[in-house]
N, C-alpha and C positions, 0 to 999 in steps of 0.2 A: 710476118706475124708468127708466133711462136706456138706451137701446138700445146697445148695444157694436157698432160699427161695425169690423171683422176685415176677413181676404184674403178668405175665405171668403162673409162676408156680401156685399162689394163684388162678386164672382163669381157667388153669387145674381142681385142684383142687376141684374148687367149680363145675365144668360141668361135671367131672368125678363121684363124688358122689351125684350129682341130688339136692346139698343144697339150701335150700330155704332161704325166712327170715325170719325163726325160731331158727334159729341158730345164734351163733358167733363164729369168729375163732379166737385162740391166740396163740402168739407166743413167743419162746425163748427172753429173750431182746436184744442180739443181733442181730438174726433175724429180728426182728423189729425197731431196728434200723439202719441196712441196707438199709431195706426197707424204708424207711424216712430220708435216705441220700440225696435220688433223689428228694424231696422236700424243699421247700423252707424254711418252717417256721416249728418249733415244734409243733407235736401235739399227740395226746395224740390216738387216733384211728384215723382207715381208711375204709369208706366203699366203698367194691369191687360187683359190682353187686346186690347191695341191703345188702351187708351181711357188716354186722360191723367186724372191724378187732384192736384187743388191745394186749396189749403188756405181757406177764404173770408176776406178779411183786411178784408172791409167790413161787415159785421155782419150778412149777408142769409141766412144757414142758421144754423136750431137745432142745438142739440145733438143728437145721434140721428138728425138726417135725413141723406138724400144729394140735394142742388140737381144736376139734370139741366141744362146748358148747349148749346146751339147752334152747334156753329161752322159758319162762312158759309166758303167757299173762293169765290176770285171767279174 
């Protein structure tokens, strides 16, 4: 069974593991486009409590997961 990836779950998510915004999170393309069913207009990211959220367009996250990313500020 497939994990449904919600506002809600991504809000878990980001409180359960303390993420800041130094990070970003990406998702399966389905995943994310689920998640931007419930919007109006296409777009290309979502941020969810400071945190940027994009779609994986290279094929490195499953379905059901959420890929935690790094961003470096110089």
């Amino acid at each position: 069974m497939k994990k449904n990836i919600d506002l809600a779950t991504i809000k878990s998510f980001i409180a359960t593991n303390a993420l800041t915004e130094n990070v970003m999170l990406m998702l399966h393309p389905s995943n994310f486009s689920k998640l931007m069913t419930a919007g109006k207009s296409k777009v290309k990211s979502l941020c969810v409590s400071g945190i940027n959220i994009i779609e994986d367009n290279n094929g490195e996250v499953n379905e059901g997961e959420i890929d935690v990313l790094e961003v470096k500020f110089n």
